[in-house]
C-alpha positions, 0 to 999 in steps of 0.5 A: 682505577682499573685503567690505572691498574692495567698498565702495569707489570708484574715482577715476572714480566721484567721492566719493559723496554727502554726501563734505563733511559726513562727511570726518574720518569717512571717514579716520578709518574707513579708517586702522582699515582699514589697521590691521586689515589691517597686523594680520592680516598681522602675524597670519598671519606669526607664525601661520605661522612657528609652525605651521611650528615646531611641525609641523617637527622640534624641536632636541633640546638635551640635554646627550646629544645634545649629546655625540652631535653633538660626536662626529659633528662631530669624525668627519664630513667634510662637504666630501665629496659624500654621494652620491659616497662617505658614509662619508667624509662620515659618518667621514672623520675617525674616528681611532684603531684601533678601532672603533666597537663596540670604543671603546664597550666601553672606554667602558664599561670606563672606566666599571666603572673608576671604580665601583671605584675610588669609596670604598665600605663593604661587607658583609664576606665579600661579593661587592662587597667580594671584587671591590672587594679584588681589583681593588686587588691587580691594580693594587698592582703595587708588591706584584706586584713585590715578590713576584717569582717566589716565587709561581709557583715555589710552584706549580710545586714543588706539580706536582711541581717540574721537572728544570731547577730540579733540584729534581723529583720526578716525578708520575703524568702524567695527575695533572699533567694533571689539576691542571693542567686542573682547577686552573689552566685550562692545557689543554696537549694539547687543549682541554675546555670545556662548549657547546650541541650543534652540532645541535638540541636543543642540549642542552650538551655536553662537547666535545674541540677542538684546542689553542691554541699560542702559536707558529703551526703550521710549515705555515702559514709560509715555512721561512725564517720558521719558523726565525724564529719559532722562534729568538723562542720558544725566546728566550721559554721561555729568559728564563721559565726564568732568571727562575724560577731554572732551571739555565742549563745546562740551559735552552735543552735543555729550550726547544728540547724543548717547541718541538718537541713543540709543532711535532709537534702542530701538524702533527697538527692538520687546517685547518677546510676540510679537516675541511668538505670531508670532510663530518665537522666532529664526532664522538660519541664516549663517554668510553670509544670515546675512551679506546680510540681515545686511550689516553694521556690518562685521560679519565673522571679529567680530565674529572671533575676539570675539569666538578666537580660535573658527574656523569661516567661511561664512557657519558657522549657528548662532541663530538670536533672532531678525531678523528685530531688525538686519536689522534696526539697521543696516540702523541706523548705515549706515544712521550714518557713512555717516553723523556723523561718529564721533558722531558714535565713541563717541557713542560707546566710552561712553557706553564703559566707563559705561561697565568699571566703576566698575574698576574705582575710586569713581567718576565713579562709584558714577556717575553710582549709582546716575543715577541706582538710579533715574533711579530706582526711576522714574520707580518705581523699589525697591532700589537696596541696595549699596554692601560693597567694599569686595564684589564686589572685591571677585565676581571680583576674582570669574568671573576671577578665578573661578576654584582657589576659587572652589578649596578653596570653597569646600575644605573648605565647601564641603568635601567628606562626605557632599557630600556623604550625599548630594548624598544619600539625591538626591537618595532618592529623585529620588526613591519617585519620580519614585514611584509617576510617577506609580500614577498621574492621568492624565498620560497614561501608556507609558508616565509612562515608558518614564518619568521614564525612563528618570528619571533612566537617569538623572544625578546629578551633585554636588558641583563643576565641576572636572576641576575645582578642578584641580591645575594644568589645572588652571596655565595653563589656566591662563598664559595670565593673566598679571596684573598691571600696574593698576587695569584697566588693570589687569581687562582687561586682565582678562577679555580677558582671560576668553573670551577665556577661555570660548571659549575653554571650552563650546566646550568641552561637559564635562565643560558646564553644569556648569553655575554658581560659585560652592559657588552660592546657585543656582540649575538648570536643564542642558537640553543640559547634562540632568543632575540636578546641584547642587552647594556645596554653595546650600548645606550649613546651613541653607538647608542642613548639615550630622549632621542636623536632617534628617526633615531638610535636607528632608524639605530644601534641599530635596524639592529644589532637588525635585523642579529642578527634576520636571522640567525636567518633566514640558513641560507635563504639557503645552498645547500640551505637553503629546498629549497620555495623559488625557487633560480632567484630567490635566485640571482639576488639573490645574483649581483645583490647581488655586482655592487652591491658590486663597484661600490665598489672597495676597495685590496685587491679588491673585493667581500671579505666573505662572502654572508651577512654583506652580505645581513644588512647590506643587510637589516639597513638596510631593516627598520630604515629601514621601521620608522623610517618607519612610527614617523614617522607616531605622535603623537610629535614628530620631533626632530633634531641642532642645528648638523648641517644633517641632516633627521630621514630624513638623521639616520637614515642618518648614524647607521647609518654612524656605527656603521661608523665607523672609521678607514680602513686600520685593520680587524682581521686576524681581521674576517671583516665587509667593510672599513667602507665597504663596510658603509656604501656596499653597503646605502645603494647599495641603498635608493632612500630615501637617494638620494631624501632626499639627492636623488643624480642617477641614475647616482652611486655611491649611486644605481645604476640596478639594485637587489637584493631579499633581505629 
């Protein structure tokens, strides 16, 4: 253009020579001129707008993530200021008593439902064709009812019967106890179950714990509440009697007896503080110390009948949770069989008939939803909402026929390229990771090198154990299933199946790192396997999904990943715990960390949660946030949401506290996390890259003047 530009005149020089004979020429010449210049301009605007297109973020317009933005439209407030409060902005309007995690389940459960419920042909005497036939006699409830109380009466005249339905003969009690752990899962006076040693090399271990009592223990209430809570279960155990036919007369005698050994028992039990503060959390005992120190209970007999086909004998090492609860409750149970060897029976019969009203028909399980709920009313406790028929039936058919409904779950959710995917995400986690390892403050050097080498060796398990995938290992493992002739037996013997079906497998090293159902939205760290777990139902949509922008699955997933990866880490962090390592550090970050969460005020304090639950939250965001920025220089394109008005880096933190989201005032009772938003604000408070991409003025509540470094 300045070649074009030099030839011509300005007005002053006049027309150059020989204008006259070559006039239409010249105009002819300067209007190509002017079109070529029209042209290139023309030109160089498209070429923009293109290259501008195709080096920006790209509409990911599938039909996920178009599902993604309708949810994250439907729970977002955009009218909130981010910078001021982002889990409003994020989750303002998320409804419903669950959280996130909780509605992806029964997503997923919803899911398992239709597969059973799909016509289908199977091989007979199969595991799909047992889990199919059970899950239709949940849901016949026509059936259930029909049958009444006939089936449970069955089995209690099988134990011998009970005094109140004046039909008893009295058994030897350790036998009753013995069927009664071993044949129907109803641990009436401890607890008995297989887990990893408490401490390396986790080898699985019998171990003796305190029991679970419908009513909570006497010390724990206001008198005036007590006698409450007593009134509604002795009106409980009343009904169960009169619904099985039981002598009127005699009912409410025998209620208020069971009532009492209950309440004697709960004294007996020590709280986990007390049993921390004396520095004795466990005890190994041999099945013979503790059947001098406990002589009631015939331990090698019940032990043997419970962990069949597990070998026991009289040397055989047990972990005892609570050493002197076992001693009293075996006096207790002493003191009984000498003076009320009925009411002893009865005792047990009647918590038996609470462990088995989930297979019963409505009457029982009405009986056991009205005392849940008063009981939950005179403690002050959060409603439980009721759960449709469907869902109990399908986690019913889970618990008995996991290895079936994984098979049919990660068929149909959890192929070989979402896994792929999922894998790779995990890698990248793990890399941003070790490199931060090289830059926390407080770590020594040789502290450094064993932390990452024991991040080289952890493992990621993913989507579903491969035993469980396979067909064949599940006819076999359930050719004890016999179902019929109702649904009380055939959830008996389920049940025994699987007792011994887990016997079988927690021996076998490569089974148990798997402690939750593959469609559960659940991660965990294996201490026994070192090995991270990651359910094919956590790797759903909303958390995660191959055609979702990778801010999504960086935010969601990602930091979930980060968060279970940090634990691994975590005991450094506790008193005593990185002896090599800068106390004087550490405690300054902790002490930092606690004032940037005491920024947030929340109705019932402040800063709630525990320390190593917020360090890993805080951690958790910046190792997935590092690697997310890492992946953005790979070759592949950036894409983001349609309609959302988020760049890719704001996509990212929008997604982290989507996994947050729940409705406010709405947190479970038992939830030791801090309440959601505090989740969300204490680490975005904490990463100067979201007040930098949502451009915060210094000095609002997500933008502080000081910060914290642990990991």
């Amino acid at each position: 253009m300045g070649a074009l530009c030099s030839q011509e005149r300005s007005p002053e020089e006049g027309p150059p020579t020989g204008w006259r004979g070559r006039g239409w020429g010249a105009l002819v010449r300067r209007a190509l001129l002017a079109a070529l210049l029209s042209g290139l301009l023309l030109g160089s605007f498209v070429l923009s707008v293109y290259v501008f297109r195709g080096c920006g973020p790209r509409l990911c317009e599938t039909p996920r993530c178009w599902d993604l933005l309708a949810g994250y439209l439907a729970s977002g407030n955009t009218t909130v200021a981010p910078c001021s409060d982002f889990f409003s902005f994020a989750c303002g309007k998320a409804k419903g008593d669950s959280s996130s995690f909780q509605a992806l389940t029964e997503a997923n459960k919803g899911r398992l439902r239709r597969i059973l419920e799909a016509p289908g042909s199977w091989p007979p005497g199969s595991g799909e064709e047992k889990a199919f036939q059970f899950y239709n006699s949940c849901m016949d409830t026509r059936a259930i009812e029909a049958a009444g109380a006939g089936p449970l009466r069955q089995v209690i005249q099988e134990l011998g019967g009970w005094q109140i339905s004046g039909n008893w003969t009295p058994l030897d009690f350790n036998r009753t106890l013995s069927l009664l752990m071993s044949q129907y899962d109803h641990f009436p006076f401890f607890r008995a179950y297989l887990q990893p040693h408490p401490t390396p090399p986790h080898r699985p271990v019998i171990q003796i714990d305190q029991p679970e009592f419908d009513i909570p223990p006497k010390q724990d209430q206001e008198q005036q509440i007590y006698a409450q809570i007593v009134r509604e279960y002795l009106n409980y155990l009343t009904l169960l009697v009169t619904l099985l036919g039981g002598d009127p007369v005699k009912v409410e005698n025998y209620a208020f007896s069971s009532i009492s050994i209950t309440s004697r028992l709960s004294q007996f039990l020590r709280p986990l503080e007390q049993q921390q503060a004396q520095g004795k959390l466990f005890h190994m005992v041999t099945v013979e110390q503790l059947q001098e120190m406990a002589p009631a209970i015939d331990w090698l007999s019940c032990l043997q009948a419970t962990f069949a086909p597990m070998p026991l004998n009289r040397s055989q090492p047990l972990v005892v949770h609570d050493l002197e609860y076992l001693k009293n409750m075996s006096q207790l149970v002493e003191e009984q069989m000498l003076n009320n060897r009925d009411l002893l029976q009865s005792h047990m019969i009647l918590g038996l008939v609470g462990t088995l009203s989930p297979a019963l028909g409505s009457q029982f399980q009405e009986a056991r939803r009205r005392l849940t709920q008063k009981l939950q009313e005179l403690t002050e406790q959060p409603p439980v909402p009721a759960r449709p028929r469907w869902m109990e039936c399908v986690e019913k058919t889970g618990t008995f026929f996991r290895p079936t409904l994984a098979a049919f779950f990660v068929r149909e959710a959890f192929s070989p390229s979402t896994q792929s995917a999922a894998m790779e995400l995990f890698a990248a986690i793990k890399d941003a990771f070790v490199t931060r390892l090289r830059r926390v403050p407080w770590m020594d050097e040789q502290t450094q090198k064993q932390a990452q080498d024991r991040a080289s060796r952890l493992q990621v398990k993913m989507g579903a154990p491969e035993w469980a995938l396979k067909p064949e290992q599940a006819r076999q493992e359930y050719a004890d299933i016999q179902l019929g002739p109702n649904f009380l037996r055939s959830f008996l013997s389920c049940a025994r199946s699987l007792r011994a079906r887990n016997v079988r497998s927690f021996l076998q090293p490569s089974h148990r790192s798997w402690q939750v159902s593959p469609w559960e939205a659940s991660a965990y760290y294996s201490v026994a396997d070192h090995a991270v777990v990651l359910p094919a139902g956590l790797l759903q949509p909303p958390f995660f999904h191959p055609s979702f922008p990778r801010a999504v699955n960086f935010g969601a997933a990602g930091s979930i990943m980060a968060r279970e990866l940090l634990r691994v880490f975590s005991p450094l962090l506790l008193p005593g715990g990185c002896p090599s390592c800068d106390s004087q550090a550490l405690q300054g970050a902790r002490l930092c960390l606690e004032r940037l969460y005491a920024a947030f005020p929340l109705p019932g304090g402040t800063f709630s949660g525990t320390f190593l639950e917020s360090a890993a939250d805080v951690g958790a965001l910046a190792i997935a946030q590092q690697a997310y920025s890492q992946r953005l220089h790979g070759p592949r394109g950036e894409t983001t949401l349609p309609d959302l008005g988020l760049r890719p880096q704001q996509l990212f933190f929008h997604s982290y506290a989507q996994v947050m989201c729940q409705a406010l005032g709405s947190r479970a009772a038992l939830d030791t996390h801090n309440p959601p938003a505090l989740r969300v604000h204490g680490p975005l408070s904490n990463t100067p890259a979201f007040a930098r991409h949502f451009r915060c003025p210094h000095g609002t509540p997500l933008n502080p003047s000081n910060r914290c470094q642990l990991w």
